[in-house]
C-alpha positions as MATLAB code, in Angstrom:
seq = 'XXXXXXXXXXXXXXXXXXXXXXXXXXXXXXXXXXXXXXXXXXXXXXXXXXXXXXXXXXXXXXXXXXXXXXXXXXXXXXXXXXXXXXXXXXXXXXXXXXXXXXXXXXXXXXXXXXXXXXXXXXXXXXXXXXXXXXXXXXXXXXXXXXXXXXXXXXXXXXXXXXXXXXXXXXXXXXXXXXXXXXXXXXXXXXXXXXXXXXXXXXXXXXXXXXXXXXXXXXXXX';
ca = [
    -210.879  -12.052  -32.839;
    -212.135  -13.002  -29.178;
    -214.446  -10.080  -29.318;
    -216.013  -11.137  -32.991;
    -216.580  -14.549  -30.589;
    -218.063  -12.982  -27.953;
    -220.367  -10.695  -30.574;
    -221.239  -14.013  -32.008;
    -221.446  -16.545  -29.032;
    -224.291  -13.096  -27.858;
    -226.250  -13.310  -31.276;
    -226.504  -17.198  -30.811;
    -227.928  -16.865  -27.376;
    -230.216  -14.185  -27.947;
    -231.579  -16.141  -31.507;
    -231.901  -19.316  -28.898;
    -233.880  -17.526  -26.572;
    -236.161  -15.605  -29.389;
    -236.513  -19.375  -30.796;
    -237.366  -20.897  -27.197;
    -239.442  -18.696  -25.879;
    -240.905  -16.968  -29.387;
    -244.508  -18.111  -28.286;
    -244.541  -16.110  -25.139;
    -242.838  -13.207  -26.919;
    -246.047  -13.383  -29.137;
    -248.551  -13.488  -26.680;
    -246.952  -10.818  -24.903;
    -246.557   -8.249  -27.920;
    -250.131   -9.213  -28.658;
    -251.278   -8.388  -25.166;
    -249.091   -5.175  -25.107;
    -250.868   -4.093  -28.702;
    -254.858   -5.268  -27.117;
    -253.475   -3.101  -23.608;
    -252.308    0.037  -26.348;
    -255.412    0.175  -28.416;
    -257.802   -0.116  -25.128;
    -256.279    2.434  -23.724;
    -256.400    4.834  -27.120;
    -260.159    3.382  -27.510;
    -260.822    4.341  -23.683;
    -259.643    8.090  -24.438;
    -261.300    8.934  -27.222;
    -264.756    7.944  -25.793;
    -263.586    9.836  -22.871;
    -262.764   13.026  -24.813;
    -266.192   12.339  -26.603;
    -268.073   12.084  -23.539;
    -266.766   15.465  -22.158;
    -267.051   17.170  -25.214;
    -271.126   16.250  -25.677;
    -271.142   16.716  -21.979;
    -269.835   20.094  -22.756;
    -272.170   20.792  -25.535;
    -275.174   19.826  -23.130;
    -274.514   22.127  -20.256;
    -273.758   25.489  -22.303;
    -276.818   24.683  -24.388;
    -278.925   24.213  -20.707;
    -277.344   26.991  -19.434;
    -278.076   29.537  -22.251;
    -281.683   28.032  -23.220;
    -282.741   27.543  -19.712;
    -281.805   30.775  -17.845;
    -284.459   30.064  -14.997;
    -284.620   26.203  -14.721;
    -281.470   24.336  -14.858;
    -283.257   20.597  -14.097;
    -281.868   19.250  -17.252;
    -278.603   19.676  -15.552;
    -280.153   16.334  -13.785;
    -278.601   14.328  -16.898;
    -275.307   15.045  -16.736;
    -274.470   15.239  -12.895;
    -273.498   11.549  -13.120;
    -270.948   11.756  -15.533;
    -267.700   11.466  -14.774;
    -265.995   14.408  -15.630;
    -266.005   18.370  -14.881;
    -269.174   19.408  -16.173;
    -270.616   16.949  -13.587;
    -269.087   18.787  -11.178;
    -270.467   22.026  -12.679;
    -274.108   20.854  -13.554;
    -274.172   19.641   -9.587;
    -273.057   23.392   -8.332;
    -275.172   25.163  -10.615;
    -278.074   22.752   -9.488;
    -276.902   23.366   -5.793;
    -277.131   27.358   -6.531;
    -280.689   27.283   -8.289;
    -282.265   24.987   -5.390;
    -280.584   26.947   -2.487;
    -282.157   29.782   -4.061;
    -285.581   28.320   -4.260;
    -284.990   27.232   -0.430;
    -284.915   23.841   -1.444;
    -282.220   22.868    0.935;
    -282.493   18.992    1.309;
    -281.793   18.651   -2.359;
    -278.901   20.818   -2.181;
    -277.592   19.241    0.417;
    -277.731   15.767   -1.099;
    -275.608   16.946   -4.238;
    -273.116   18.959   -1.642;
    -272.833   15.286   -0.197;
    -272.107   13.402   -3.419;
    -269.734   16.678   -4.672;
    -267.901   16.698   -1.133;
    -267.174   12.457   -1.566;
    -265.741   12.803   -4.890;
    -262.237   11.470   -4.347;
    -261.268   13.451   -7.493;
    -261.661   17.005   -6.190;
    -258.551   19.126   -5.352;
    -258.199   19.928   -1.884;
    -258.852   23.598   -2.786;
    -262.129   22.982   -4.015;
    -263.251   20.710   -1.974;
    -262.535   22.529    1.054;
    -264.370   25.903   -0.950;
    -267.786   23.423   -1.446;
    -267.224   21.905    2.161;
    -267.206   25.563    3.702;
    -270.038   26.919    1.049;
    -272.264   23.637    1.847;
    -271.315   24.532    6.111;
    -272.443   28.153    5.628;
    -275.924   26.912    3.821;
    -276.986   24.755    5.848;
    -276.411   26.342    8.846;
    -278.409   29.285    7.725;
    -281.218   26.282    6.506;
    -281.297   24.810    9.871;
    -282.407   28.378   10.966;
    -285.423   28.767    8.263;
    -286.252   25.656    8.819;
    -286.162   25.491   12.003;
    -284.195   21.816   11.976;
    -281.446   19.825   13.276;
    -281.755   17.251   10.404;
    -278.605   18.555    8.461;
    -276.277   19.195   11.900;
    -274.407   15.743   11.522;
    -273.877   16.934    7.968;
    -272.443   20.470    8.812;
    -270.392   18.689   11.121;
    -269.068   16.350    8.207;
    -268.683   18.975    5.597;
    -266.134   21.111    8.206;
    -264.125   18.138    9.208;
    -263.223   18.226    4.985;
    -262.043   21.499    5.538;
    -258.433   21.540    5.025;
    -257.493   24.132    7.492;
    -253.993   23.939    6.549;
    -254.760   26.109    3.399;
    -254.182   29.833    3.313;
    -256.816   31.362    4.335;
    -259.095   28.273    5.774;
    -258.289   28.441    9.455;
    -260.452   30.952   10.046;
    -263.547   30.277    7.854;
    -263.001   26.316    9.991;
    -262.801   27.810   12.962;
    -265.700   30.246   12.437;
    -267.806   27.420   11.385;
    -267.368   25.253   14.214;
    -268.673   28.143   16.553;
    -271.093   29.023   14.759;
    -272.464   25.097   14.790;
    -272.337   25.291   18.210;
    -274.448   28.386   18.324;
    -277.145   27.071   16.046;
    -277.457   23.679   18.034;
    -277.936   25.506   21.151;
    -280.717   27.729   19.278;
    -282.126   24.800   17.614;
    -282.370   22.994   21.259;
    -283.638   26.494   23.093;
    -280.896   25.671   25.532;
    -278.593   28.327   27.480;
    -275.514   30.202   25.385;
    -274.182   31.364   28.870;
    -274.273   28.122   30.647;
    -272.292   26.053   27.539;
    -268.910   25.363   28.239;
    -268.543   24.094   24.504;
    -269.657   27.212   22.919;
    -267.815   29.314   25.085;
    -264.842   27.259   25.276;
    -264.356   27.738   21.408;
    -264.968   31.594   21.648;
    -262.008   31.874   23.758;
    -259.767   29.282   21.521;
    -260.821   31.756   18.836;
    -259.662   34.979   20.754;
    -256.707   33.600   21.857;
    -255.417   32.445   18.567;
    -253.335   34.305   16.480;
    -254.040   32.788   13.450;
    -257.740   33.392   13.076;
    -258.088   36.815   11.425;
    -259.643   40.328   12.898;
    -262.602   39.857   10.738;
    -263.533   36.348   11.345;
    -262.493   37.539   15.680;
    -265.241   40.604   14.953;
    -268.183   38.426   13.572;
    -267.797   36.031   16.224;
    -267.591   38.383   19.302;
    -270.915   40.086   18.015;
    -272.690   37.008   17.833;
    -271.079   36.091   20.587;
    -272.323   39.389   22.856;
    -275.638   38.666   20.739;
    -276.453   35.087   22.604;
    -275.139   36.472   26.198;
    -277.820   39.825   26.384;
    -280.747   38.422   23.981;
];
């Protein structure tokens, strides 16, 4: 008997409180149902965006074999073939030597917040190893404060990126001193970093072997 009360005495408060408070109840169903529907609305144009996206860059890719500039239209979309159109862009200008527009979409690629560590440090050390070699062609220090940048967003605590870091900061070294016509054997920067390089173990044999023969390169040229 007490506990058909109690059952009771619960069903009367909760059908007060549905009665009191049935407006805000409403409103808040209502605003759960707008929040539900935006959010269903919001992924299907997503999923319709990447699938023309999608549609777009195979079609560019297989009609345009030699000139990927329509790629230009997607690489501000915000999904993966964005990412995509901007590396195959990256690929056809570097190839063409046109280095300041590669390095402008290495930039934007490389300040994505929603790249994966993994890739991002790939681009970062790709966009490091262009541009050092463009600096050389072009016989310019314009794109050294960006080298600098894109090997500070090297993660060097992934397998395999300690070395290709370490490399890369040498070898920045080396091609500011070439760039200035100053002396390799007289820079305590440049030579300070070959020896952290020697002396650590875990920067591999190959990465050790490229860097000693530029290394004895700079000291007898």
């Amino acid at each position: 008997m007490n506990q058909e009360n109690k059952n009771q005495n619960l069903f009367k408060k909760i059908q007060n409180f549905i009665f009191k408070n049935y407006i805000q109840l409403i409103i808040s169903l209502v605003i759960l149902l707008i929040i539900f529907i935006g959010f269903q609305t919001y992924n299907y144009f997503k999923i319709q965006d990447i699938k023309n996206s999608s549609i777009s860059f195979f079609d560019i890719i297989k009609e345009n074999q030699n000139d990927f500039s329509s790629l230009e239209n997607l690489i501000d979309d915000d999904n993966i073939f964005s990412v995509l159109s901007k590396l195959k862009l990256i690929q056809q200008n570097n190839e063409n030597k046109n280095f300041s527009y590669s390095n402008e979409l290495y930039k934007e690629l490389i300040a994505s917040s929603n790249l994966d560590d993994l890739y991002k440090s790939s681009i970062s050390a790709n966009a490091s190893y262009t541009m050092i070699n463009a600096s050389y062609e072009e016989t310019t220090n314009t794109y050294l404060n960006d080298i600098s940048t894109y090997i500070n967003n090297i993660n060097d605590e992934l397998d395999g990126y300690f070395s290709i870091k370490k490399e890369l900061e040498y070898l920045l070294i080396v091609t500011e001193i070439d760039l200035n016509k100053s002396e390799y054997n007289n820079n305590s920067k440049v030579l300070d970093k070959y020896n952290e390089i020697f002396n650590s173990s875990l920067v591999s044999a190959s990465i050790k072997e490229r860097v000693k023969k530029i290394h004895e390169f700079q000291l007898y040229k």
